[in-house]
N, C-alpha and C positions, 0 to 999 in steps of 0.2 A: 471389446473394443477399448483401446490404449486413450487415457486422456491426455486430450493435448495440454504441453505445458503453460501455463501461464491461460488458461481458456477462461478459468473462473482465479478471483483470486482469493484466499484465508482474509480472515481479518486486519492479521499482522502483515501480512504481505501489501495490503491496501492501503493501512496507515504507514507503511517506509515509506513506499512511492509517494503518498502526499506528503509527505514532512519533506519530501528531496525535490519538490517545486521550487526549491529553495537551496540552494547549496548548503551541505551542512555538512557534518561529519558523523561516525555513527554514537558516538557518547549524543549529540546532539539530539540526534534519532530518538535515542532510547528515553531520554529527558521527556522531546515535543510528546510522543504517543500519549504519554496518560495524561499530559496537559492539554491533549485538545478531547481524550474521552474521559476527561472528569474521572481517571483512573480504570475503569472500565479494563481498558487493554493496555497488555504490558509487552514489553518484548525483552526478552532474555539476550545476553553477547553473544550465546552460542548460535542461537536464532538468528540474530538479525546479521551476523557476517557472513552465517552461510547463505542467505537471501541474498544479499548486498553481491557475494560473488555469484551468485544465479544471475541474477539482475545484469551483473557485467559481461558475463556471458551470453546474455539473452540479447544485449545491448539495449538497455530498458532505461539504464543509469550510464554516467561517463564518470570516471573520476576527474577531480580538476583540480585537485592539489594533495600533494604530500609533504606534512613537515612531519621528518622523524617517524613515527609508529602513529600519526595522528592521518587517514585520509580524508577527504573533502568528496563527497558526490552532487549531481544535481541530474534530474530526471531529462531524460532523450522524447525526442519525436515519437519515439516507438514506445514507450513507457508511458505518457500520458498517454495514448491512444488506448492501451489496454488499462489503464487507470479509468477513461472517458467509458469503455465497453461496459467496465465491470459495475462502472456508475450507472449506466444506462440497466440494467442487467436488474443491481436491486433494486431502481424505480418501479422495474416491470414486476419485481416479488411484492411488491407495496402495491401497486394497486393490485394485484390480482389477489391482494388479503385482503384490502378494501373490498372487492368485488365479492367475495363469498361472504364477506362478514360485513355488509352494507349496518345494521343496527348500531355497529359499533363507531359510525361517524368517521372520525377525520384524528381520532387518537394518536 
């Protein structure tokens, strides 16, 4: 059976769309990621443009400005929605760690 796209999302896939709750551009993009996971996660140019055009074809993201070589995105109706799923999604992986590993508390 074929997965559907965009059904779960990668890491980097999850931190473009929350950095583009926000109008940005994708230099900006690439800057917020390890700024909001303390480095943790990084995205590559190659990475994140070919996302950025999924995204536009998925209609996830709009662009909303171009100066020169520099574009501007910000997340659609339908991008926070599977932004909101995929949130929902790892809640459900966390408790159900919770749930087998009760000893281990609230870690």
């Amino acid at each position: 059976m074929a997965r559907v796209k965009f059904q779960t999302l990668t890491e980097q896939m999850f931190y473009i769309l929350l950095c583009l709750k926000d109008e940005c551009c994708g230099i900006d993009v690439m800057d917020k990621v390890p700024e909001m996971t303390g480095g943790r996660v990084q995205v590559g140019s190659g990475t994140l443009y070919n996302l950025l055009d999924q995204f536009l074809e998925d209609d996830m993201i709009r662009e909303t400005k171009v100066e020169g070589r520099r574009r501007s995105y910000i997340l659609t109706d339908k991008g926070r929605d599977i932004l909101a799923k995929d949130y929902e999604r790892l809640n459900m992986q966390a408790a159900d760690y919770r749930r087998a590993f009760p000893e281990e508390g609230n870690k």
